[in-house]
Each structure stands twice: as structure tokens, then as C-alpha cells.
N, CA, C and O atoms as a GROMACS GRO file, in nm:
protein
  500
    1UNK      N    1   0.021   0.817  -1.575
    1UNK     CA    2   0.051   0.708  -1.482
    1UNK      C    3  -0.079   0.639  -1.444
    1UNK      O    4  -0.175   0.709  -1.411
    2UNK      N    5  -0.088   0.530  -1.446
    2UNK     CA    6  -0.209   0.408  -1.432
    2UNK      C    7  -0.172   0.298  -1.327
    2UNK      O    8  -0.097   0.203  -1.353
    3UNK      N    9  -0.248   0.324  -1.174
    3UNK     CA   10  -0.194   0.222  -1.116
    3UNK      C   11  -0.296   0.143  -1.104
    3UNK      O   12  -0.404   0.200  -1.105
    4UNK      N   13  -0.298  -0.005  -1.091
    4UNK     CA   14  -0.338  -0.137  -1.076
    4UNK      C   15  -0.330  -0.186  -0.940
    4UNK      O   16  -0.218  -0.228  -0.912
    5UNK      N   17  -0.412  -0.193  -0.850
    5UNK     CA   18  -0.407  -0.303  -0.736
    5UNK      C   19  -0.474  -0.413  -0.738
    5UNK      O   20  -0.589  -0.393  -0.777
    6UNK      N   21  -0.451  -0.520  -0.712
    6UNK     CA   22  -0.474  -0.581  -0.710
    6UNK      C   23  -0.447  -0.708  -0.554
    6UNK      O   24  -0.373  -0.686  -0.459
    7UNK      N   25  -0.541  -0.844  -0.578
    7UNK     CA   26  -0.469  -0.936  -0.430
    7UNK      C   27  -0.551  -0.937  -0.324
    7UNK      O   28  -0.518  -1.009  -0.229
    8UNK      N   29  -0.675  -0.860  -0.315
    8UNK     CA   30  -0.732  -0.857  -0.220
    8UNK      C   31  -0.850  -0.967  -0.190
    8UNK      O   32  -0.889  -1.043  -0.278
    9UNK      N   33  -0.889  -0.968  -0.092
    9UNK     CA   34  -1.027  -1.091  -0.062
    9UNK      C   35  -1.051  -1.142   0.058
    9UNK      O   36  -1.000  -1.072   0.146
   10UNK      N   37  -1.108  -1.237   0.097
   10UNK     CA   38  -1.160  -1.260   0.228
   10UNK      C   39  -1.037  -1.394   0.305
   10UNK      O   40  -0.992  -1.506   0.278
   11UNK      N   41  -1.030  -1.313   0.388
   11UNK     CA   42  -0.950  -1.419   0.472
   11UNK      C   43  -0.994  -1.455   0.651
   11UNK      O   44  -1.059  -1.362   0.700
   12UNK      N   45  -0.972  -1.554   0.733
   12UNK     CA   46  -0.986  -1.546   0.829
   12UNK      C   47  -0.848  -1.459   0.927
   12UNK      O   48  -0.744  -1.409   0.883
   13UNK      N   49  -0.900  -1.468   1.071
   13UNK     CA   50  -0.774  -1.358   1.142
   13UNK      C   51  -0.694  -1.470   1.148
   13UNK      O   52  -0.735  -1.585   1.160
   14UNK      N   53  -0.558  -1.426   1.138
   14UNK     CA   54  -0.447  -1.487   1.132
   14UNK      C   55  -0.373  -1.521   0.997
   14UNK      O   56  -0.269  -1.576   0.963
   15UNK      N   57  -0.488  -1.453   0.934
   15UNK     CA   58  -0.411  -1.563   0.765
   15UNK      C   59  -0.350  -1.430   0.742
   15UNK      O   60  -0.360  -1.320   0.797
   16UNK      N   61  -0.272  -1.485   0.623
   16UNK     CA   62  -0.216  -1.403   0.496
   16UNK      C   63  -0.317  -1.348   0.413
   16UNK      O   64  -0.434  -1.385   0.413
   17UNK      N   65  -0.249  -1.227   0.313
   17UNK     CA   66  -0.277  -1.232   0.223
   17UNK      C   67  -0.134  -1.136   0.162
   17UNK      O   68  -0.053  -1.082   0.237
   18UNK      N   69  -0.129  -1.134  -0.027
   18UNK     CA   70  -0.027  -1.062  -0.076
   18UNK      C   71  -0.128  -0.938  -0.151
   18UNK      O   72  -0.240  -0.982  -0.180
   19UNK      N   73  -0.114  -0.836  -0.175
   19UNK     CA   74  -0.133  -0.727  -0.219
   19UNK      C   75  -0.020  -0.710  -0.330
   19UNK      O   76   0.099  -0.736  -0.314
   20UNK      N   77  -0.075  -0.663  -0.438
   20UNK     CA   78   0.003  -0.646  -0.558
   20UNK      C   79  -0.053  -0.480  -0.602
   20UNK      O   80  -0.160  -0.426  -0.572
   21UNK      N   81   0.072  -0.423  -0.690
   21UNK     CA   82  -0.011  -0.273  -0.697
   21UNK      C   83   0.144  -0.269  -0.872
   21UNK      O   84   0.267  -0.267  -0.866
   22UNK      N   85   0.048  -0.269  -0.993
   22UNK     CA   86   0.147  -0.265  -1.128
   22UNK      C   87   0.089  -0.120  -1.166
   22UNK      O   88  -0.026  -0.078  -1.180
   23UNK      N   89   0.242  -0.047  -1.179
   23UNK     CA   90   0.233   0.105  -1.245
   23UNK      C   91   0.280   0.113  -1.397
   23UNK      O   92   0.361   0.031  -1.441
   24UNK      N   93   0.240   0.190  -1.456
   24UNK     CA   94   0.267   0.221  -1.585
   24UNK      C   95   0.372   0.340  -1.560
   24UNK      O   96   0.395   0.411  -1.462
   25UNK      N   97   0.414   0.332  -1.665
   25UNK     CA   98   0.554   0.449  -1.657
   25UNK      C   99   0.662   0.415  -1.689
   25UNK      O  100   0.672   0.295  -1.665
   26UNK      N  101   0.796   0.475  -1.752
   26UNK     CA  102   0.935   0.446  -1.759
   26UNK      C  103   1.028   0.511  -1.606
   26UNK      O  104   1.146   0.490  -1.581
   27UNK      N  105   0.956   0.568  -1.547
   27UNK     CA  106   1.056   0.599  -1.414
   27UNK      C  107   1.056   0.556  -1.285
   27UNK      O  108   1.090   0.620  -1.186
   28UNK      N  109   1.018   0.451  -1.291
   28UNK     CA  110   0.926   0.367  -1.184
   28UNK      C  111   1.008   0.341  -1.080
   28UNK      O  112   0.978   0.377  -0.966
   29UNK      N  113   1.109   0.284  -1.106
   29UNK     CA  114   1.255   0.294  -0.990
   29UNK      C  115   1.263   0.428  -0.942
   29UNK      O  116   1.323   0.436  -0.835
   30UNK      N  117   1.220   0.542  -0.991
   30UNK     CA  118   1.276   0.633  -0.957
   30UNK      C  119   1.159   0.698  -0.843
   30UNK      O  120   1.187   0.775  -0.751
   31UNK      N  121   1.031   0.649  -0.874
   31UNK     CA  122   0.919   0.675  -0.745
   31UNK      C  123   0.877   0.609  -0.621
   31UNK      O  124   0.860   0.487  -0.622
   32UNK      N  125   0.859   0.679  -0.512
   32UNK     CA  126   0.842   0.628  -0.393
   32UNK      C  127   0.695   0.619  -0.395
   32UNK      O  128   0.625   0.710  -0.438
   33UNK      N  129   0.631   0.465  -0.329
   33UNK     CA  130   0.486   0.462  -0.351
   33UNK      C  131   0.449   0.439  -0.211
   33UNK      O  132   0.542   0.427  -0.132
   34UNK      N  133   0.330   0.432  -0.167
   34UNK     CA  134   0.268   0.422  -0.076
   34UNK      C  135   0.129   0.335  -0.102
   34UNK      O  136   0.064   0.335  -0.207
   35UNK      N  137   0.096   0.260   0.023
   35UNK     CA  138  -0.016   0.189   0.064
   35UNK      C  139  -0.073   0.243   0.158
   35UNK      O  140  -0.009   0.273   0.259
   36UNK      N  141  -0.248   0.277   0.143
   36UNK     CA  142  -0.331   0.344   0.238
   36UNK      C  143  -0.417   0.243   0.228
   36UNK      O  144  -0.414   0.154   0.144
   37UNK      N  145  -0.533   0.264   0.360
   37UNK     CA  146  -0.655   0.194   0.358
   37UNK      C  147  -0.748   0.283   0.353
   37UNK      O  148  -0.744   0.400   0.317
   38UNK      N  149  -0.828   0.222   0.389
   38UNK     CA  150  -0.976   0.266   0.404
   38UNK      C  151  -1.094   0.190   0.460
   38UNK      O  152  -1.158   0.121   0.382
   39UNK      N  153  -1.132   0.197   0.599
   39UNK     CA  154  -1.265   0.159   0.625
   39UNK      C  155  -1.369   0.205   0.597
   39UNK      O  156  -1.363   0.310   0.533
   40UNK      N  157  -1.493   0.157   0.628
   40UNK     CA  158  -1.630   0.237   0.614
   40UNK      C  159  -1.672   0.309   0.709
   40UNK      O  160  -1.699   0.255   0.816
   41UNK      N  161  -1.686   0.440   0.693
   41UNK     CA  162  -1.717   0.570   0.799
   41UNK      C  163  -1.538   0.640   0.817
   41UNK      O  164  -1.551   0.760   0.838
   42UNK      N  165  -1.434   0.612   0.816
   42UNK     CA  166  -1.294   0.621   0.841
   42UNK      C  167  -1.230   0.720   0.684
   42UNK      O  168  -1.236   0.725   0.562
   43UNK      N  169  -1.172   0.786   0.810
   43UNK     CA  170  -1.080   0.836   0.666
   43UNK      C  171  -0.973   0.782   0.656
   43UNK      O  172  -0.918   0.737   0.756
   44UNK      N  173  -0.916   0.773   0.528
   44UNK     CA  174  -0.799   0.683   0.442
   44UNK      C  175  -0.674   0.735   0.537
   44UNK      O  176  -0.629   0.849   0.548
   45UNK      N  177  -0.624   0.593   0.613
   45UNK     CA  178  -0.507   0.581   0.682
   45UNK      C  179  -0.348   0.504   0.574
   45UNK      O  180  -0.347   0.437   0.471
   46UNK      N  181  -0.269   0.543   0.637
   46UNK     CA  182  -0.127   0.522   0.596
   46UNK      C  183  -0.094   0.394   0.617
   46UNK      O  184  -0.106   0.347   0.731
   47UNK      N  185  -0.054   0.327   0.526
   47UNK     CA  186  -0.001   0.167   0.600
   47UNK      C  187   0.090   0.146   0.601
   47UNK      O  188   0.154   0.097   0.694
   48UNK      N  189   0.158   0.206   0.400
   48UNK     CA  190   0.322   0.176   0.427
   48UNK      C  191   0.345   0.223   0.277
   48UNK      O  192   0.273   0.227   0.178
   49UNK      N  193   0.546   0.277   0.316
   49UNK     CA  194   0.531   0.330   0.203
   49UNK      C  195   0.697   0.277   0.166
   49UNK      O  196   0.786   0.261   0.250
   50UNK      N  197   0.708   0.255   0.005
   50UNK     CA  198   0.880   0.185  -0.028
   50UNK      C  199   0.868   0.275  -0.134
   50UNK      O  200   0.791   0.298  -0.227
   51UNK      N  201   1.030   0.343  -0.060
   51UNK     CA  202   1.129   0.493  -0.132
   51UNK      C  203   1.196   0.420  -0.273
   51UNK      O  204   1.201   0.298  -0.275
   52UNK      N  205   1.249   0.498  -0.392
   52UNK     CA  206   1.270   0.482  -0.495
   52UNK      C  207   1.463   0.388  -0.451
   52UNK      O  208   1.545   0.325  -0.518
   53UNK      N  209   1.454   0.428  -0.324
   53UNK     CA  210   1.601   0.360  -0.307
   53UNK      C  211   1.601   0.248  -0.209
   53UNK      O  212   1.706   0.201  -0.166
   54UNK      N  213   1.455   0.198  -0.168
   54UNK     CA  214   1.440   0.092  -0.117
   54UNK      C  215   1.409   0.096   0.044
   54UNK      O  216   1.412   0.003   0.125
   55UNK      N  217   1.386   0.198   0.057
   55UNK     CA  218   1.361   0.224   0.191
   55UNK      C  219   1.202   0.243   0.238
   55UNK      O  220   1.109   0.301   0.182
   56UNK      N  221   1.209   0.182   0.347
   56UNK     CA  222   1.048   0.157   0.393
   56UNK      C  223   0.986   0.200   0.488
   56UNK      O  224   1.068   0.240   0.570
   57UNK      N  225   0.879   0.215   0.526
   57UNK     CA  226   0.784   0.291   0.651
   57UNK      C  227   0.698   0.213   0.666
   57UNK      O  228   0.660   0.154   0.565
   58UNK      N  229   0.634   0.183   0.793
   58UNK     CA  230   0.526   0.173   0.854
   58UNK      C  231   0.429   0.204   0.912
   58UNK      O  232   0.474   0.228   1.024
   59UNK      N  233   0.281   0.227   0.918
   59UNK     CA  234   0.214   0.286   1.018
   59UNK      C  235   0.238   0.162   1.147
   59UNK      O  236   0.273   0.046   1.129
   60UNK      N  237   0.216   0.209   1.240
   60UNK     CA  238   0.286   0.124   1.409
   60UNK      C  239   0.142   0.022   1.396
   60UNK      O  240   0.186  -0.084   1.440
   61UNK      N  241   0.047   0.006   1.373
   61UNK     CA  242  -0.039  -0.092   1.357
   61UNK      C  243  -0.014  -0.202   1.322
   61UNK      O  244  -0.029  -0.316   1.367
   62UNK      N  245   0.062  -0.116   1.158
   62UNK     CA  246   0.119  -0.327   1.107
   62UNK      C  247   0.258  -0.323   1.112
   62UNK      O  248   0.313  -0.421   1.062
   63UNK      N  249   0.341  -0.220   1.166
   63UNK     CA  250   0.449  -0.285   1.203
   63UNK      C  251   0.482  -0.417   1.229
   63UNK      O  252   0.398  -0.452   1.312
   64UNK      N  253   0.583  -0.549   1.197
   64UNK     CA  254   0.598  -0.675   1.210
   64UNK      C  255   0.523  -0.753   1.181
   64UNK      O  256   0.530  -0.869   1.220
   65UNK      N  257   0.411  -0.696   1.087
   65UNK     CA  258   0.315  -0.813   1.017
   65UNK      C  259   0.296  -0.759   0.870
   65UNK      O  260   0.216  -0.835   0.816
   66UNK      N  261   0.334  -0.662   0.784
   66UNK     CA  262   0.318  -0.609   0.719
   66UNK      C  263   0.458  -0.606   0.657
   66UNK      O  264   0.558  -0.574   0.721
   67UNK      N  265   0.458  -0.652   0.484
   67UNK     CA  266   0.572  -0.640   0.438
   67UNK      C  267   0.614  -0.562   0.319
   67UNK      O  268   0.670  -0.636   0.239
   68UNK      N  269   0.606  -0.436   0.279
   68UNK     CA  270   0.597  -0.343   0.184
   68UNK      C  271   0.737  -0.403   0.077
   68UNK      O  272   0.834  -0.420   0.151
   69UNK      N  273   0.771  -0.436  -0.062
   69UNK     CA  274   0.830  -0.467  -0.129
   69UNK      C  275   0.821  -0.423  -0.266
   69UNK      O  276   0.714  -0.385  -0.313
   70UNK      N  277   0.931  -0.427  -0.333
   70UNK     CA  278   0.938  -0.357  -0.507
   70UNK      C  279   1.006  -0.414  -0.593
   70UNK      O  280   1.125  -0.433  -0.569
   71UNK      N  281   0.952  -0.454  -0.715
   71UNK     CA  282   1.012  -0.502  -0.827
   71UNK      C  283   1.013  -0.455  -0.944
   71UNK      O  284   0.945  -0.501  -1.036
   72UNK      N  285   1.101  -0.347  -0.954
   72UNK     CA  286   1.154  -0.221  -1.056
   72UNK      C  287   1.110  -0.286  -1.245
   72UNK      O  288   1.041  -0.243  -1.338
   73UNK      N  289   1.221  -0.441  -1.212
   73UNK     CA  290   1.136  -0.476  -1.355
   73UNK      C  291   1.040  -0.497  -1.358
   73UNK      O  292   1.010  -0.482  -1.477
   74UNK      N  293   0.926  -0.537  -1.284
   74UNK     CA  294   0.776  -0.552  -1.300
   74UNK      C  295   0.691  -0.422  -1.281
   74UNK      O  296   0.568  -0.423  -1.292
   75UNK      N  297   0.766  -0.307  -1.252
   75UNK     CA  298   0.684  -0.191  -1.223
   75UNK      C  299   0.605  -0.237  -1.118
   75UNK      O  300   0.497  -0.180  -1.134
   76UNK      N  301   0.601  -0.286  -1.052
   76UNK     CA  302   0.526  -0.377  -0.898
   76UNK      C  303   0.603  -0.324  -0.747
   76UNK      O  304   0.719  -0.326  -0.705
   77UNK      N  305   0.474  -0.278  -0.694
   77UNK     CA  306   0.492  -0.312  -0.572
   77UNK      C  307   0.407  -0.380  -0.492
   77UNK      O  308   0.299  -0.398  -0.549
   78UNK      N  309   0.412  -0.418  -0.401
   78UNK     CA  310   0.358  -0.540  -0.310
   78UNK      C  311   0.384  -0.515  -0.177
   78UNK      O  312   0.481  -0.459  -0.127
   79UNK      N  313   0.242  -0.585  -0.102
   79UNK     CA  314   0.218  -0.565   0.035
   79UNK      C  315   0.190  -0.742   0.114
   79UNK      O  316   0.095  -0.819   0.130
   80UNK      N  317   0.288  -0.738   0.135
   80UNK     CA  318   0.276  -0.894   0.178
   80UNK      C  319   0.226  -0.864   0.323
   80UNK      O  320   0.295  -0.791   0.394
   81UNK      N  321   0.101  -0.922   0.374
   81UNK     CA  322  -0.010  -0.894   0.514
   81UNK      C  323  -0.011  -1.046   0.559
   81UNK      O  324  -0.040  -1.145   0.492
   82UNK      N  325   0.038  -1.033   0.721
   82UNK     CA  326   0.044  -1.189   0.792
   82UNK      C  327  -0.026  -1.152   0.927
   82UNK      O  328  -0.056  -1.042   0.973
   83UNK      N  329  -0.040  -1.255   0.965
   83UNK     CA  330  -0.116  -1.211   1.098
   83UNK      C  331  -0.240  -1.132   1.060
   83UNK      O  332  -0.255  -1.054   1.154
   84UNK      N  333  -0.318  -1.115   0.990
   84UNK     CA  334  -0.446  -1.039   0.976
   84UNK      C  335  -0.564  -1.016   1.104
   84UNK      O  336  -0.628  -1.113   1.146
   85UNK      N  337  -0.581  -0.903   1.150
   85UNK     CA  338  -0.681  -0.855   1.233
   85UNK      C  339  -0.794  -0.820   1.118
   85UNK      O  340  -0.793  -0.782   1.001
   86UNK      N  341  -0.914  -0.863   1.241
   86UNK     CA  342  -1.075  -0.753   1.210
   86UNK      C  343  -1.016  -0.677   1.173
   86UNK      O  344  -0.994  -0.682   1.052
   87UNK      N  345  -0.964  -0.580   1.241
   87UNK     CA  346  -0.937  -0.419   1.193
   87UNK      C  347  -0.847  -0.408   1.096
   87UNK      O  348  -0.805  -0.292   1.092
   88UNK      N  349  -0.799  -0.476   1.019
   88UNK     CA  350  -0.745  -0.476   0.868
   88UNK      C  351  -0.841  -0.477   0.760
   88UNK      O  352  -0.814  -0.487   0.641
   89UNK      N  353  -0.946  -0.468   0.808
   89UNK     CA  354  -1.069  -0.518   0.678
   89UNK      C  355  -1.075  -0.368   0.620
   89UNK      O  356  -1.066  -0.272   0.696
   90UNK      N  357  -1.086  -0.358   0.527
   90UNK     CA  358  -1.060  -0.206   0.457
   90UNK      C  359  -1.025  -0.232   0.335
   90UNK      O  360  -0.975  -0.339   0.301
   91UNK      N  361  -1.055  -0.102   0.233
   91UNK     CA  362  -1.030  -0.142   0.116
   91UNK      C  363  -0.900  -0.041   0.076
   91UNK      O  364  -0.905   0.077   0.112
   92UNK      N  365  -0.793  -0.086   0.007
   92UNK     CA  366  -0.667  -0.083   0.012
   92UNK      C  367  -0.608  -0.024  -0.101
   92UNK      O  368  -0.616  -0.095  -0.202
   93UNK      N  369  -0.553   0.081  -0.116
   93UNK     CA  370  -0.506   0.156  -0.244
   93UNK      C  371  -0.382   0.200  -0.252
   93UNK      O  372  -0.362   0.281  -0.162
   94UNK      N  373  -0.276   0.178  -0.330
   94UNK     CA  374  -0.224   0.206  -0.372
   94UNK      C  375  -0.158   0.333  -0.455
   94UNK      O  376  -0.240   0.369  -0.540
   95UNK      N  377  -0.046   0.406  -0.458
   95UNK     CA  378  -0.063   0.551  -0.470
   95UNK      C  379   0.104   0.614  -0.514
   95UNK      O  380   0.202   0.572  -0.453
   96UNK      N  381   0.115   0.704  -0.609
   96UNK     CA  382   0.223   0.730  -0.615
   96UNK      C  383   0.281   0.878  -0.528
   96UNK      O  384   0.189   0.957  -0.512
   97UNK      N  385   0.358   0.905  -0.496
   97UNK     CA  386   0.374   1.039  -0.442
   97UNK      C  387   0.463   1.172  -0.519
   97UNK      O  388   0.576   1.190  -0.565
   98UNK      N  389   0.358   1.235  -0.505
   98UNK     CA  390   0.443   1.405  -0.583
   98UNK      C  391   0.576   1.407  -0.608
   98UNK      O  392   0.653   1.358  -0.525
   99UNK      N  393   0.609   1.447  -0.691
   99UNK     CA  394   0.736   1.501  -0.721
   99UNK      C  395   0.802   1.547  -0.609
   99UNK      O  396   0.908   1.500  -0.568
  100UNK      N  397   0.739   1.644  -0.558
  100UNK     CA  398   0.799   1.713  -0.437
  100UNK      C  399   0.835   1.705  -0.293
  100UNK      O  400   0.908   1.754  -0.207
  101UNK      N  401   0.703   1.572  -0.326
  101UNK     CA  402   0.684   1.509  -0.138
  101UNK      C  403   0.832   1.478  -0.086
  101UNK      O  404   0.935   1.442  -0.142
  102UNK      N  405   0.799   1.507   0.044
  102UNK     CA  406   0.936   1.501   0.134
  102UNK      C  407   0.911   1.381   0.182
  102UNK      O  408   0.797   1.336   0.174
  103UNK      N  409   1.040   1.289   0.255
  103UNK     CA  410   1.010   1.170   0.315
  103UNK      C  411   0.917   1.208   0.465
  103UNK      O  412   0.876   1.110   0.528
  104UNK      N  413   0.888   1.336   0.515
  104UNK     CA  414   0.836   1.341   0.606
  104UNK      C  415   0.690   1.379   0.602
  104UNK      O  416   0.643   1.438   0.699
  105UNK      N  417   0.605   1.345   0.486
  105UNK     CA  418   0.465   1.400   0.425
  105UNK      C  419   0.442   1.253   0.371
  105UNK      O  420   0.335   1.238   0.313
  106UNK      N  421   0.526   1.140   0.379
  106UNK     CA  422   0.461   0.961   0.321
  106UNK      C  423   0.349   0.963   0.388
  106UNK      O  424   0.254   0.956   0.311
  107UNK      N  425   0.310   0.971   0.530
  107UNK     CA  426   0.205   0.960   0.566
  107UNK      C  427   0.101   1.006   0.560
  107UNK      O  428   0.012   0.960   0.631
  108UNK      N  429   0.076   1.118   0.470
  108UNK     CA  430   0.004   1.183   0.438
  108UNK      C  431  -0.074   1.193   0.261
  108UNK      O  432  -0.018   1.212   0.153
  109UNK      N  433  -0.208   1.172   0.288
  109UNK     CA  434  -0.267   1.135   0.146
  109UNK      C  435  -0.226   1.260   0.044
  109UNK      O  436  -0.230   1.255  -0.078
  110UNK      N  437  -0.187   1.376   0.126
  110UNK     CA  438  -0.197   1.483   0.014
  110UNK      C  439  -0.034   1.487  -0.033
  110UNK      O  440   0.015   1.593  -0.073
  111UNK      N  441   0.020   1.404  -0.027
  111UNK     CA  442   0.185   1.375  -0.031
  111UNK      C  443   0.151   1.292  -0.180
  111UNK      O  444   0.259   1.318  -0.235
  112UNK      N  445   0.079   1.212  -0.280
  112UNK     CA  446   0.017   1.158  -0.347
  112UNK      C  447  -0.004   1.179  -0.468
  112UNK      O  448  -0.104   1.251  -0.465
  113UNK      N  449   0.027   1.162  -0.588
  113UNK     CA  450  -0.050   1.245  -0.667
  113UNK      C  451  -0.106   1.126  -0.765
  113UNK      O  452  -0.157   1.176  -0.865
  114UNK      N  453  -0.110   0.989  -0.765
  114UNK     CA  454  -0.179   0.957  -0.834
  114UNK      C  455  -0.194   0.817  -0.776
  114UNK      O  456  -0.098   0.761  -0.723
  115UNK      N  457  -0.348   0.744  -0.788
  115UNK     CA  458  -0.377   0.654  -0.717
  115UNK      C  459  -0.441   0.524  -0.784
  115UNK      O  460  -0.479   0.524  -0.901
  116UNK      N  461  -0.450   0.432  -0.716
  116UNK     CA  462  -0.503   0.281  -0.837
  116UNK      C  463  -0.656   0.314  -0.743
  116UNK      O  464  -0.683   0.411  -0.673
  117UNK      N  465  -0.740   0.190  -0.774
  117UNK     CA  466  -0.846   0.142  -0.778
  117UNK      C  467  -0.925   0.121  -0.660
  117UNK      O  468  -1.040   0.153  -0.630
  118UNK      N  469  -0.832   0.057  -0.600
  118UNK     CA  470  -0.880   0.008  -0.432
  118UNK      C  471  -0.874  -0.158  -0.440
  118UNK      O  472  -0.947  -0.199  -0.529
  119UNK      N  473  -0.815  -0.246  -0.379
  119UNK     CA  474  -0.865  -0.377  -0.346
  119UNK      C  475  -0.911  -0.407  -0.213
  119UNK      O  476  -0.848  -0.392  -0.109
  120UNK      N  477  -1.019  -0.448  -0.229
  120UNK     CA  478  -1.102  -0.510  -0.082
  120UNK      C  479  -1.033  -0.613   0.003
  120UNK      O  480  -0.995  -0.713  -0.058
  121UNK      N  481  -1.009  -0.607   0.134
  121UNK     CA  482  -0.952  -0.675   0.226
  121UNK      C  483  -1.047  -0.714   0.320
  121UNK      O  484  -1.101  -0.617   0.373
  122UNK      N  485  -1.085  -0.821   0.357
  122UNK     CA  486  -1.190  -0.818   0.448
  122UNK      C  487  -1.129  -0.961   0.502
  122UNK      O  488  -1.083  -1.059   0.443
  123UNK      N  489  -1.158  -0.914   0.690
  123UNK     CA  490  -1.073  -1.001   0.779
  123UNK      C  491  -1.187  -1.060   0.837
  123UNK      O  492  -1.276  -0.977   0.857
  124UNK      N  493  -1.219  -1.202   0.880
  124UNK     CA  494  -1.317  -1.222   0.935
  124UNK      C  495  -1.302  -1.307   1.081
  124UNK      O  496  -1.217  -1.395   1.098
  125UNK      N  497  -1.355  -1.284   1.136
  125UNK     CA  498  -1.293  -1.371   1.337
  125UNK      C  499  -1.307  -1.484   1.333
  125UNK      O  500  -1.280  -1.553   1.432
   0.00000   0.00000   0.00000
């Protein structure tokens, strides 16, 4: 499995941006993925995660500005980000989760077992 993120870059607060994340694989409908960040000095937080049956999570930060989405034929998932804060600036990865993970371990990096690249998000005032 080979994930791809992509979408990231400099925006001012308030803007948009879309986050894109393309997996390799034939069972792709069938995996629940997740979006984490990462600041500098910070350990890798939870942002959001969309279940193999379409179901979604949030960390309470970007709740109502944050739009986690999936497109089974594109092997794609996507993080549509509105309203952008400073504190969104982080670099942003993408991630598939274990076989085994329970829906109550999404928030958790060790719930994970395979991850893309990172795309840079950087929010500026």
C-alpha cells in the first residue's frame, strides 16, 4: 500500500484549502483512513478520520470547518479545510488503519499501519 498526499501550501487565516491523499490497492472501499497533523516540537495529532462505510470523525478543533470525504473510484480521500487558523499550520499526513483497529483507537497513531508523505499547511495572520 502507497499513500500519496498531496494539496498543501500557504494560505492566509480564513482561507481554504483542499487536501487530497491517493492510495494504491484493490480494497480501498473496504479501508477506513485517517488524517493527522503535525507541528514543530508537537506530537502528531488526530484531525479526522472516513470509515470504509462512510462514516466520519473529528478532532473538536476542526469540527465545522473541516471536511473529511472519499472517492472509492479514485482511491482518494480528501480533506476539504475552511476557515483556517495559525494553529492549523502543520504538516499533514495521511494514513491507513490496521486491520484490527477498532472505531474507538481512530484517534490514535498506533491504530495505523501505513502512512503517505506529509503535505505542508502553513496558515499565516
Amino acid at each position: 500500500v502507497q499513500l500519496q498526499a498531496s494539496g498543501g501550501g500557504l494560505v492566509q487565516a480564513g482561507g481554504s484549502l483542499r487536501l487530497s491523499c491517493e492510495a494504491s490497492g484493490r480494497a480501498f472501499s473496504r479501508w477506513t483512513m485517517g488524517w493527522f497533523r503535525q507541528a514543530p516540537g508537537k506530537e502528531r495529532e488526530f484531525v479526522s478520520a472516513v470509515r470504509w462505510s462512510g462514516g466520519t470523525d473529528y478532532a473538536d478543533s476542526v469540527k465545522g470547518r473541516f471536511t473529511v470525504s472519499r472517492d472509492n473510484a479514485k482511491n482518494t480521500i480528501y480533506l476539504q479545510m475552511s476557515s483556517l487558523k495559525p494553529e492549523d499550520t502543520a504538516d499533514y499526513y495521511c494514513a491507513k488503519t490496521r486491520p484490527d483497529s477498532h472505531s474507538s483507537g481512530y484517534y490514535t497513531p498506533s491504530a495505523y499501519e501505513y502512512w503517505g508523505q506529509g503535505t505542508q499547511v502553513t496558515v499565516s495572520s
